[in-house]
C-alpha positions in Angstrom: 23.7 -4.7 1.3 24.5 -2.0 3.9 22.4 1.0 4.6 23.6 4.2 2.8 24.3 7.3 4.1 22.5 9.9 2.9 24.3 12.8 3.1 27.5 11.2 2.0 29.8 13.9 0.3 28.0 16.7 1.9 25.4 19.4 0.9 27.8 21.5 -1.5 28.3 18.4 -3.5 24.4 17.3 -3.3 23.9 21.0 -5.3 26.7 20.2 -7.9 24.7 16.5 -8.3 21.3 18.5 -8.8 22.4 21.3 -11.1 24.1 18.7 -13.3 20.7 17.0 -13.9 19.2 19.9 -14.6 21.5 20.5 -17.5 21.0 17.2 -18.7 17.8 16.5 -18.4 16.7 16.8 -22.3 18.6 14.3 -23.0 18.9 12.0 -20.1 20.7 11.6 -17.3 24.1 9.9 -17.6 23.5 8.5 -14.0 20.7 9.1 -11.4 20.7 9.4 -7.7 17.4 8.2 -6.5 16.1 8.3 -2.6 14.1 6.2 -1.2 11.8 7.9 2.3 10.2 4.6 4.4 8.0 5.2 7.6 9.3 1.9 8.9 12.1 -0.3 9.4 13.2 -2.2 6.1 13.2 -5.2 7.9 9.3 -4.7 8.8 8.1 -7.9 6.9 5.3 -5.8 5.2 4.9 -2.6 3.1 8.4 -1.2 3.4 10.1 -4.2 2.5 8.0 -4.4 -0.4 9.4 -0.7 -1.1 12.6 -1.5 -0.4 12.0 -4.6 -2.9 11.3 -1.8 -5.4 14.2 0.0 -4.6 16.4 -3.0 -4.9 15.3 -3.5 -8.2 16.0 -0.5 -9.5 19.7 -1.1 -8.4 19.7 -4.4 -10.2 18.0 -3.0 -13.1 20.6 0.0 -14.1 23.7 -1.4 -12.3 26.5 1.7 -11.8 23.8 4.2 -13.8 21.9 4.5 -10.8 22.7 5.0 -7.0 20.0 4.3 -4.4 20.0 5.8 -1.0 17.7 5.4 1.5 16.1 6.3 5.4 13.8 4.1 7.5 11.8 5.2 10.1 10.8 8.4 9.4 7.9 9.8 11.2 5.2 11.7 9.2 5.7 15.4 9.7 8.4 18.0 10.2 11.1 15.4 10.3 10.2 14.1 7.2 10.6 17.7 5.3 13.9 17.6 6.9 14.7 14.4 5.5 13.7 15.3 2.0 15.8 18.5 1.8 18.9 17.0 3.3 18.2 14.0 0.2 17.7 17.1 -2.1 20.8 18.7 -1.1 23.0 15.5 -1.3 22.3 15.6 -4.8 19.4 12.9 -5.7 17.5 13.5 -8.7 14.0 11.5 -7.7 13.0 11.0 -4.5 10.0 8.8 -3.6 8.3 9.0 -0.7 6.3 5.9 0.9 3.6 7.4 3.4 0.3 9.2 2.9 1.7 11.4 5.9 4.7 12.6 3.5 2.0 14.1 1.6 2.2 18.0 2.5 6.1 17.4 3.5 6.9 16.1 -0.3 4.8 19.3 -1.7 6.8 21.7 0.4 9.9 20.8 -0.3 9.5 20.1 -4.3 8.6 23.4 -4.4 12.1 24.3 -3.1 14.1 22.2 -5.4 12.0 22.5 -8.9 14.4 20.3 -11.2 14.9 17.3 -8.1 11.5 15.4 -8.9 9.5 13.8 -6.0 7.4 10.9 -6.2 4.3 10.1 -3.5 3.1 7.0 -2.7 -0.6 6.9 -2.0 -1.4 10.5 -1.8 -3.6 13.1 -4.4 -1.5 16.4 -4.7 0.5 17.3 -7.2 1.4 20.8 -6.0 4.0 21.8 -8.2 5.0 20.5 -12.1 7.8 18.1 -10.2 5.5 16.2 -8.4 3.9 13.1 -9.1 1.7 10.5 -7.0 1.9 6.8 -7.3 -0.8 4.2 -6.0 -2.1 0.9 -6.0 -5.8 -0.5 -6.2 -5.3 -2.6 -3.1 -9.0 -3.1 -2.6 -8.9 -5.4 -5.6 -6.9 -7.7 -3.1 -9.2 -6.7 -0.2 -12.5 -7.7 -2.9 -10.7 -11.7 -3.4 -10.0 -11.7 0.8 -13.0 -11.5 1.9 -14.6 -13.7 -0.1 -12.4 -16.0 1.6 -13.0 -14.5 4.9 -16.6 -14.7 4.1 -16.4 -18.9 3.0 -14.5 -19.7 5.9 -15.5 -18.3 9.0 -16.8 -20.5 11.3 -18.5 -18.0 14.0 -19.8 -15.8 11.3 -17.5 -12.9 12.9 -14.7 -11.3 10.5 -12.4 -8.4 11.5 -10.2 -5.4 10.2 -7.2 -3.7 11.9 -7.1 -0.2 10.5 -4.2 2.3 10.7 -5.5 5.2 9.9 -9.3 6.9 8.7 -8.1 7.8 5.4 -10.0 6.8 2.2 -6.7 4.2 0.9 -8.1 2.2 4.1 -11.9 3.2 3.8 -12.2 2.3 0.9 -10.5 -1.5 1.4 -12.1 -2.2 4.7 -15.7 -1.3 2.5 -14.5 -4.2 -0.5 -13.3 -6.6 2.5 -17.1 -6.6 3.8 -18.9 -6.7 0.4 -17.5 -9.4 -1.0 -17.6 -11.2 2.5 -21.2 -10.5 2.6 -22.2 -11.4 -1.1 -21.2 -15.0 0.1 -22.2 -15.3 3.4 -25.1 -12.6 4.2 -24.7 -13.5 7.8 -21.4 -11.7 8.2 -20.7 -8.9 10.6 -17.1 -7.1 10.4 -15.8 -5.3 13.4 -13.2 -2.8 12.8 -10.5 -2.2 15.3 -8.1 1.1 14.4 -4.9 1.0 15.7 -3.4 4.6 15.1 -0.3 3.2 13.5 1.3 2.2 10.1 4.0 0.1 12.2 3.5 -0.8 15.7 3.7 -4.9 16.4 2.7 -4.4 19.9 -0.2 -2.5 19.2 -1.2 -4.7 15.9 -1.0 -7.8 18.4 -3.1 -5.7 20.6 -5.9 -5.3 18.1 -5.9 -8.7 17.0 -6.3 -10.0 20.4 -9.3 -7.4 20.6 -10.6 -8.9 17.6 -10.1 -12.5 18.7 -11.9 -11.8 22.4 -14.7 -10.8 20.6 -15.0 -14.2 18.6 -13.3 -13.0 15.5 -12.4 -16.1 13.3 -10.9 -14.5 10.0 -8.8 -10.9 10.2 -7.8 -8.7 7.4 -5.2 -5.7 8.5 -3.7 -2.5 7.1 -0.5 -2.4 8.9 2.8 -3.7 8.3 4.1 -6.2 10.3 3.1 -9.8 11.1 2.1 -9.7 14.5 -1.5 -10.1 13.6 -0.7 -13.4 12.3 1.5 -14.1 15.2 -1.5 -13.8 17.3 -3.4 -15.8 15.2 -0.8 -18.8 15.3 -1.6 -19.1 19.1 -5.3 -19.8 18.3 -4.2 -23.2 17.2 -5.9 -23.1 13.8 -9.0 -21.2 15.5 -8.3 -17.9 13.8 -6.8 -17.3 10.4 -5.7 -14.1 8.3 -3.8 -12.8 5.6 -0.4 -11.1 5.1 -0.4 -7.4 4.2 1.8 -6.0 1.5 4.3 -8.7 1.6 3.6 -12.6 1.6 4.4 -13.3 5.1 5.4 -16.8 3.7 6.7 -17.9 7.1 2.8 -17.9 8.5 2.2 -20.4 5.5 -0.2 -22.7 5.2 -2.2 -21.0 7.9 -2.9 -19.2 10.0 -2.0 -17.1 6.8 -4.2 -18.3 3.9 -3.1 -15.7 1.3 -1.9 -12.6 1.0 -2.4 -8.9 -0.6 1.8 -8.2 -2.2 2.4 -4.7 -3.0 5.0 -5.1 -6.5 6.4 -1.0 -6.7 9.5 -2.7 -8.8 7.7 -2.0 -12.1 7.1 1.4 -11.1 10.5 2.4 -9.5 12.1 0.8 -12.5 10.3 2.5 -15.3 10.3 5.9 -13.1 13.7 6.0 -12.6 14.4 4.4 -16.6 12.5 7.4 -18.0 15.0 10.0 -16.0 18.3 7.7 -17.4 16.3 8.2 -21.4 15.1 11.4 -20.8 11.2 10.7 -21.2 10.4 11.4 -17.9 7.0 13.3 -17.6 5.0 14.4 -14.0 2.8 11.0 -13.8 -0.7 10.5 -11.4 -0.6 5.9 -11.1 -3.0 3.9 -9.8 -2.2 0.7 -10.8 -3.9 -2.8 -9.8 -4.2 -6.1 -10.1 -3.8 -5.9 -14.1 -1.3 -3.5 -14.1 0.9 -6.0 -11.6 1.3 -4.3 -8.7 -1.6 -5.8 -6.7 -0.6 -9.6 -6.6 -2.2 -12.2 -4.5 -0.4 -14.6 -2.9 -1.0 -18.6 -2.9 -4.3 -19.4 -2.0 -3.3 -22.3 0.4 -4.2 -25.8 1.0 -5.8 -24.4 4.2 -8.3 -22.8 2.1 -10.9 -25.8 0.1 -10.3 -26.3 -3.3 -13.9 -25.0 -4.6 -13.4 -21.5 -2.2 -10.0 -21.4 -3.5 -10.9 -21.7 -7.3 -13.6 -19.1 -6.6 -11.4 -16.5 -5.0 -8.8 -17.2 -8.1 -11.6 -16.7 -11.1 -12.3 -13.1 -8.8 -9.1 -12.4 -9.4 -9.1 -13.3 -12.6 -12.1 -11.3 -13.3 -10.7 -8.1 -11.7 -7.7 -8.4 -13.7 -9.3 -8.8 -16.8 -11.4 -5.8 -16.3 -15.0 -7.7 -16.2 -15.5 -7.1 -12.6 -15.5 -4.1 -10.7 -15.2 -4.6 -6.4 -17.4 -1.5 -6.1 -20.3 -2.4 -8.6 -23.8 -1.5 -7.4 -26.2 -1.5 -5.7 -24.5 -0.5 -3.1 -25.8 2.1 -0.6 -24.0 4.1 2.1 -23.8 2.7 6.2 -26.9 5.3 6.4 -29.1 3.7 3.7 -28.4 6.1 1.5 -27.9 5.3 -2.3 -24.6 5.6 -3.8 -24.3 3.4 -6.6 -27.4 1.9 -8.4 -27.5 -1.4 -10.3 -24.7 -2.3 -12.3 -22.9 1.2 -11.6 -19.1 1.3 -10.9 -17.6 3.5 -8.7 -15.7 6.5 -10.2 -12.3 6.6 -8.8 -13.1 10.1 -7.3 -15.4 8.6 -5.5 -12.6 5.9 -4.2 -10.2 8.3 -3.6 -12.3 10.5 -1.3 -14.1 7.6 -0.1 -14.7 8.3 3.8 -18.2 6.3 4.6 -18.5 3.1 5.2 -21.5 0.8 3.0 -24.4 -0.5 4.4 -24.0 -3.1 6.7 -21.3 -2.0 8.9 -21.4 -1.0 12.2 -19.7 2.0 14.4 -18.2 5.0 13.2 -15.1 6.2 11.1 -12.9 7.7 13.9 -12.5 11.6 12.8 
C-alpha cells in the first residue's frame, strides 16, 4: 500500500470535507477521513508500525467508508502543529496523533478546527470538547518482563533504555525493577536514557553501555530493534525483549518475549462511533484486559517453570487480581508511598516522576 498524500485535493476542498461532517454529525458520517501523525518511520519495527497496524485496520474494517492518510516522521513541535492543520484543512474528520510531544501541538490546533476531532496518544489534556487522549497500561508488560529479567540473569545486572523522563516511561522502568526484585532481591537495574523515541544508532549505543557494564537482560522504551541487534552479537550472553511490536525476527533469543502495543481495537471503534454517529470526547487507558497490552510468546529460551510463572502474572493482571504497583512500596528516598496491600491510583501513575526504592541515580530533569 502506497503512502498517501495528505493534502491531496487541496485546502479549499479539505474545508468543504470538514463542514460536511459537521452537518452530519448527528447522524453519522456517510464516510470519514481519518489521519494518522507518527514520530517515526512506518517501517520502524516498533511503536509506529504497531500504529500503522491500527490504522490499517481501520481501512480493512470500513472498506470505501473510510479513507486513511497518513505522515511519518514528524518531529515533536512546531512542525507537528503544521502537520495537523494542513490534515485539518484537507478535510479529515479524526486525526490521531501518536507522540507525547504532539501533546500541546494537538490542543492548539483542535481548538482551531472545533468539529475535526483529535485524538492523543499517551498524553493527559483534553483542552477543548474535541479532544480526547488514548493510552495503554504498558507497565503491565513491563510487571511480566522483569520477572523474567529477574529469573534469568546470570550476573545479577538488568538494564533499561529510556527515551524520555516522562511518567509513561517512569512509571514502566519502576514495574520492570519490582517485579525483578520480588524474585531475585539481589538485582540492581541501571538506566541508560537515550533522548530519543527513534534513533537505532543511539539505541545500539545504550545497549552497548549497558552490556560494558555487565548487563545480562535489557528492557527499552524505544522503537526500533537495534537493542536486540546488539544483543545478538553477545552470542547468547545478553537477552531482551521487543518493544511495542514482536520483533519476531530476534526469536527464540536474544528476544525472549515481547511488550505488543494492539491500537486496532481502538482506531476501529473510534473511527466506527464517527461512521454511527455515537461518537463522544473519550480519556482510555486500556491494558492487558482490555487487549491492547499483549505479550508475546514466552520462548523456549526462557525455562518452562519461569515461563509458566511469567504467564499466570499475566494472567493475574488481566483478570484484575494483581495490581504491578501494590504496596509496600516506598519512594528511591525511603519515603512511604504505598502501604501494605495498597494499589496505586492512576493519578499517581500518570504523574509518576520518582523512581521506588532500590534504584540508583537520578531522573534526568
Amino acid at each position: 500500500m502506497k503512502r498517501r498524500t495528505i493534502l491531496k485535493g487541496g485546502a479549499a476542498l479539505g474545508l468543504v470535507s470538514v463542514m460536511g461532517g459537521r452537518m452530519a454529525m448527528a447522524q453519522g458520517l456517510e464516510k470519514v477521513k481519518a489521519g494518522f501523525v507518527y514520530v517515526g518511520p512506518i517501517g520502524d519495527g516498533g511503536w509506529t508500525f504497531q500504529h500503522h497496524q491500527g490504522a490499517l485496520a481501520v481501512q480493512e474494517a470500513y472498506g470505501d467508508k473510510v479513507e486513511i492518510v497518513w505522515q511519518e516522521n514528524v518531529p515533536e513541535g512546531a512542525d507537528a502543529e503544521r502537520v495537523l492543520t494542513q490534515m485539518a484543512l484537507s478535510g479529515c474528520n479524526i486525526i490521531f496523533t501518536t507522540s507525547f510531544g504532539y501533546m500541546d501541538p494537538t490542543n492548539a490546533v483542535a481548538a482551531k478546527f472545533p468539529d475535526v476531532k483529535f485524538e492523543h496518544a499517551t498524553g493527559y489534556k483534553r483542552d477543548h470538547a474535541n479532544v480526547s487522549t488514548y493510552n495503554a497500561r504498558f507497565y503491565e508488560g513491563r510487571a511480566v518482563q522483569g520477572h523474567i529479567a529477574g529469573k534469568m540473569t546470570k550476573t545479577n545486572k538488568i538494564g533499561y533504555i529510556g527515551s524520555f523522563p516522562i511518567p509513561e516511561v517512569i512509571m514502566g522502568i519502576n514495574s520492570y525493577y519490582l517485579h525483578a526484585k520480588k524474585v531475585n532481591p539481589d538485582v540492581e537495574l541501571s538506566v541508560v536514557w537515550a533522548f530519543t523515541w527513534f534513533d537505532p544508532a543511539k539505541e545500539a549505543d545504550a545497549a552497548k553501555a549497558l552490556i560494558d557494564q555487565g548487563v545480562d537482560v535489557i528492557a527499552s522504551h524505544t522503537d526500533s530493534t537495534a537493542p536486540l541487534a546488539e544483543a545478538a552479537k553477545t552470542n547468547g550472553a545478553v537477552i531482551g525483549f521487543g518493544q511495542a511490536s514482536d520483533m519476531a525476527d530476534y526469536k527464540p533469543s536474544p528476544r525472549v518475549s515481547s511488550i505488543i502495543d494492539n491500537w486496532a481495537p481502538y482506531y476501529v471503534k473510534r473511527v466506527g462511533a464517527l461512521l454511527d454517529g455515537t461518537y463522544e470526547q473519550a480519556d482510555a487507558w486500556e491494558g492487558i484486559a482490555g487487549g491492547e497490552v499483549e505479550i508475546g510468546e514466552i520462548t523456549d529460551a526462557v525455562p518452562a517453570d519461569v515461563r509458566a510463572e511469567a504467564e499466570a502474572l499475566r494472567d493475574s493482571i488481566a483478570a484484575g487480581t494483581y495490581h504491578p504497583f501494590t504496596g509496600p512500596i516506598n519512594k528511591q528516598d525511603g519515603s512511604a508511598w504505598l502501604a501494605e496491600g495498597q494499589t496505586a491510583p492512576d493519578g499517581d501513575l500518570l504523574g509518576m516522576m520518582f523512581y521506588v526504592e532500590g534504584i540508583t541515580g537520578e531522573i534526568p530533569s
